[in-house]
C-alpha positions as CSV (number, residue, x, y, z in Angstrom):
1,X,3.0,183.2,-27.0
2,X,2.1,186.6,-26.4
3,X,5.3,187.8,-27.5
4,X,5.2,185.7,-30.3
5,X,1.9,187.8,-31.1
6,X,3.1,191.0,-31.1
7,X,6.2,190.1,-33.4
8,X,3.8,188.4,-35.3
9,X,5.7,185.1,-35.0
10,X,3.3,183.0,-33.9
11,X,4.0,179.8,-36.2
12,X,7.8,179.8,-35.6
13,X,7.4,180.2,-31.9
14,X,4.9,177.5,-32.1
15,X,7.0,175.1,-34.5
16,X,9.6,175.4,-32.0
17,X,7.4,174.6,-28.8
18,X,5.9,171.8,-30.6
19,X,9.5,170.5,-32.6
20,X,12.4,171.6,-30.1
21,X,10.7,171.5,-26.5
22,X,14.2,170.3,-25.3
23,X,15.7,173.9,-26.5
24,X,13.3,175.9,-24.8
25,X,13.6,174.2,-21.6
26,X,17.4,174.6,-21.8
27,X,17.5,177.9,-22.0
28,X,14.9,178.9,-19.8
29,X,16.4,176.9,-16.7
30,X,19.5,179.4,-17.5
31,X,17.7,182.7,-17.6
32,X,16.3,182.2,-14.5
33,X,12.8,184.3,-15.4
34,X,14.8,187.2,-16.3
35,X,12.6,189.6,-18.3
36,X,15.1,191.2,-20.5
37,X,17.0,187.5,-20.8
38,X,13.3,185.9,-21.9
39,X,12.8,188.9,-24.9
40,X,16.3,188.3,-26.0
41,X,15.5,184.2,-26.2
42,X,12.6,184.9,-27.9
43,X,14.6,186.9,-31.1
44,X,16.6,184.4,-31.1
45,X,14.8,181.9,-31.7
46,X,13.1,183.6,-33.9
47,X,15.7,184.7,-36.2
48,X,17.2,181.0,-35.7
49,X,13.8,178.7,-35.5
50,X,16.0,175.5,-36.8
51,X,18.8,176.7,-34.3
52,X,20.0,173.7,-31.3
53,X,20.6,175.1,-27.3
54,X,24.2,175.2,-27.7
55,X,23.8,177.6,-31.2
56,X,21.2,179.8,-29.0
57,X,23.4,179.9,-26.4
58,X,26.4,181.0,-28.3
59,X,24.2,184.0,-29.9
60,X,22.8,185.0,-26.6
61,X,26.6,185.2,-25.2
62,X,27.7,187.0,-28.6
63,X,25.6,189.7,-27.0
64,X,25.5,190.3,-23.6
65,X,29.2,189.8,-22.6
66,X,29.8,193.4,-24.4
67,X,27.1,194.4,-21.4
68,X,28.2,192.2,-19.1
69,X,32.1,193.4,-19.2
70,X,30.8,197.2,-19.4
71,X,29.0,196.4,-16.2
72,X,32.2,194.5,-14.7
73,X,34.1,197.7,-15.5
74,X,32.0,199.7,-14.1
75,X,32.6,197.7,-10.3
76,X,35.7,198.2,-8.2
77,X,38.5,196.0,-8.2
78,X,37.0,194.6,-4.9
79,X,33.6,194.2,-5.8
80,X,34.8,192.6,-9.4
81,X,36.5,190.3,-7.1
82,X,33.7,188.9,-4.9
83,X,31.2,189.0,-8.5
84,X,34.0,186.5,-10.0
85,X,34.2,184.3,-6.8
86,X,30.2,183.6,-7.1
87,X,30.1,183.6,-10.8
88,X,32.2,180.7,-11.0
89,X,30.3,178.7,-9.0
90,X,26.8,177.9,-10.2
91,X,25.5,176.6,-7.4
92,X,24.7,180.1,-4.3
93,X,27.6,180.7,-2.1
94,X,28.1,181.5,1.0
95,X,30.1,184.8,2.8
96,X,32.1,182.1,4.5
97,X,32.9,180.5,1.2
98,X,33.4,183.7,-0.7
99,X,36.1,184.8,1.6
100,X,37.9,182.0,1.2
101,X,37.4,182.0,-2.7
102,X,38.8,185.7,-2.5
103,X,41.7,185.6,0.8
104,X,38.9,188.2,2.3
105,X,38.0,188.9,5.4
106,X,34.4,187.7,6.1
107,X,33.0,191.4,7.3
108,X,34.5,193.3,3.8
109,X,32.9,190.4,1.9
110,X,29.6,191.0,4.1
111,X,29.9,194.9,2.8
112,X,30.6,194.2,-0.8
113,X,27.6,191.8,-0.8
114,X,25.4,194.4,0.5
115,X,26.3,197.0,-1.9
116,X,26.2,194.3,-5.1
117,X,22.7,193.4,-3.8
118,X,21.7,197.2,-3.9
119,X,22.9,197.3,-7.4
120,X,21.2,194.1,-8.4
121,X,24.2,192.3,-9.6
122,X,23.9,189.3,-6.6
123,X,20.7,188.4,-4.8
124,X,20.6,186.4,-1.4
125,X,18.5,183.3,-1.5
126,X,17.4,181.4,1.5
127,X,15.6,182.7,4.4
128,X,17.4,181.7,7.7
129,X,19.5,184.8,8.5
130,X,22.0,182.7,9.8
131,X,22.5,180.9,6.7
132,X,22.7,183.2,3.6
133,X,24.0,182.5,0.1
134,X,24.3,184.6,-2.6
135,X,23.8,184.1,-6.4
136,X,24.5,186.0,-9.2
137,X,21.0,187.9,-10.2
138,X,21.0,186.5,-13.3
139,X,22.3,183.2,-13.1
140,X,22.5,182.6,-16.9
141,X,25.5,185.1,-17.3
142,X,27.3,183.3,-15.0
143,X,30.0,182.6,-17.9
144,X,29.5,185.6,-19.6
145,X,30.6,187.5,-16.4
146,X,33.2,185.4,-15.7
147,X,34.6,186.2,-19.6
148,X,34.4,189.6,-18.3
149,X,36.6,189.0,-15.9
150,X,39.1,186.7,-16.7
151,X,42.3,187.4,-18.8
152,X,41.7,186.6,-22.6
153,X,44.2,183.5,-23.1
154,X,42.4,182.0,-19.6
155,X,38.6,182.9,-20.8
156,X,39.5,181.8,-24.4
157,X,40.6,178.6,-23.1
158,X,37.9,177.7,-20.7
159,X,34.5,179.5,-22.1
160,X,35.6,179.9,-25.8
161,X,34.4,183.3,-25.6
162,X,36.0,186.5,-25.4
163,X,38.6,186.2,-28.1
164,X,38.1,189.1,-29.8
C-alpha cells in the first residue's frame, strides 16, 4: 500500500486487494519478490484495476521480453545456452542436469554458472555444497527468456509471444 500512496492510488490498489485477491497472489508467486518485477505489477494493475492474471501477465510480458532478449544478446552463445536449459525448467536444476540438457561437460557448465551468478542472471539455492541447483534470478521471466531465446515459429507456437 505504500506504493499505492505515493501514486496516489490507494482505492484501486485497495478494490483490487479486497475484489481480486486471487490476481495478486498469482502474480506475486511469479515475481519471486523482485523489486523492479513488484513496481511493474503495481502499474499494471493500476492502469488495468478490472484486469484477470492471465491479462496482467500478458502486459507484464509485452514489456520485459524487449529487456529480457537485449540481455540474452548481450550473453555468449555458451552462456545463452545454459540460461535456456534452466529457464525451461521451472523447477532449480542441477549442474548434472544442465549438462545433460545442454551435451556439456559438467566442469564448463560449473564455469558458466559461476560467471551467470556474478552477473545476476542465475542464483544457487540450497545450502549443502554437494548438492547445488540453480534458478533463474527472476523466476517470473522464465518464459520471457526462453522467447528470447527460441526461434520465432517455435516461441510463437509454445508461449504465444514473440511474434513480432
Amino acid at each position: 500500500m505504500a506504493l499505492a500512496k505515493v501514486y496516489q492510488t490507494e482505492k484501486a490498489i485497495q478494490t483490487i486487494v479486497d475484489q481480486h485477491p486471487g490476481r495478486i497472489d498469482a502474480l506475486r508467486i511469479l515475481t519471486g519478490g523482485v523489486i523492479r518485477t513488484i513496481i511493474l505489477l503495481f502499474e499494471i494493475f493500476t492502469e488495468n484495476e478490472d484486469g484477470s492474471s492471465l491479462t496482467d501477465l500478458d502486459h507484464i510480458l509485452d514489456r520485459v521480453t524487449p529487456l529480457y532478449q537485449s540481455r540474452m544478446q548481450d550473453l555468449t552463445p555458451l552462456h545463452r545456452e545454459v540460461v535456456n536449459a534452466i529457464a525451461l525448467n521451472w523447477d532449480a536444476s542441477s549442474p548434472e542436469e544442465i549438462a545433460r540438457k545442454t551435451r556439456l561437460r559438467r566442469d564448463e557448465v560449473a564455469t558458466v554458472l559461476n560467471e551467470l551468478e556474478k552477473v545476476f542472471i542465475v542464483e544457487r539455492v540450497g545450502t549443502d555444497a554437494q548438492r547445488r541447483f540453480y534458478q533463474l534470478q527472476e523466476r517470473f521471466l522464465t518464459s520471457g527468456i526462453s522467447c528470447a531465446l527460441l526461434p520465432e515459429a517455435a516461441a510463437a507456437k509454445s508461449y504465444g509471444c514473440c511474434t513480432s
